[in-house]
N, C-alpha and C positions, 0 to 999 in steps of 0.2 A: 432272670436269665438262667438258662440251662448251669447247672455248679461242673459239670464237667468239659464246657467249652472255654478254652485258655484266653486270657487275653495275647491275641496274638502284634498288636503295635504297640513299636517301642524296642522290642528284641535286637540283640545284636550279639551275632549277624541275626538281619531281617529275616523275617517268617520265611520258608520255604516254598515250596508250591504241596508239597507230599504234606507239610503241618499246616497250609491252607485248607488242603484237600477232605484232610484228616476235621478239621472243624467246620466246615461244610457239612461234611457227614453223619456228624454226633448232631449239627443241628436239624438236618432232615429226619434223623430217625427221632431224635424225640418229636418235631412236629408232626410227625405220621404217627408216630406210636407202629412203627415199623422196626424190627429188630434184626428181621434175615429177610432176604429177598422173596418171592415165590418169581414161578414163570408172569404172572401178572400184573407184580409188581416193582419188578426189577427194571423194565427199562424208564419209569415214571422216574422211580427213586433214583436212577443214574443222571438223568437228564437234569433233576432238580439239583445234584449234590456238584456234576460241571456249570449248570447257572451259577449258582451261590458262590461257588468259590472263584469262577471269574470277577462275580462282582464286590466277593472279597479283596481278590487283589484290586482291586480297581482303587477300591475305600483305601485301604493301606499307603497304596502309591502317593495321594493326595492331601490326605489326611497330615497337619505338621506335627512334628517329632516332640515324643512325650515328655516330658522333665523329670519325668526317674521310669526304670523300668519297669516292666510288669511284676505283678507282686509275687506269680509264681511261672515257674516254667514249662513249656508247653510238655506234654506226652512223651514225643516223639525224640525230646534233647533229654529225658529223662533217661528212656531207655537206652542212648549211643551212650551218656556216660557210665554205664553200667558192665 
């Protein structure tokens, strides 16, 4: 597994859609080995990063509740407390 996607179930509060979004993303670019868009490959890579994190949340919703939290916290709670 990618070391820079968070475990995002288990969180509370629960993952957001923006730190959903946000690991969707880091997973698409490292499976393309994609870093920055071009005109030719930006709407592929958008297309893939709205599936994935749909079906992130999906996984999330369903999925039952952890017995301790995740070990580290996502990106995006990193930087608000800051």
């Amino acid at each position: 597994m990618c070391r820079n996607i968070t475990t995002l179930r288990g969180l509370e509060p629960p993952a957001t859609d923006e730190e959903i979004e946000a690991a969707a993303r880091q997973y698409v670019r490292k499976v393309s080995g994609v870093r920055a868009t071009s005109a030719t490959t930006e709407a592929a890579i958008e297309r893939a990063v709205e599936e994935i994190a749909a079906i992130t949340a999906e996984l999330l919703a369903v999925l039952p509740p952890r017995k301790a939290p995740p070990p580290t916290e996502p990106p995006l709670r990193r930087l608000a407390r800051t």
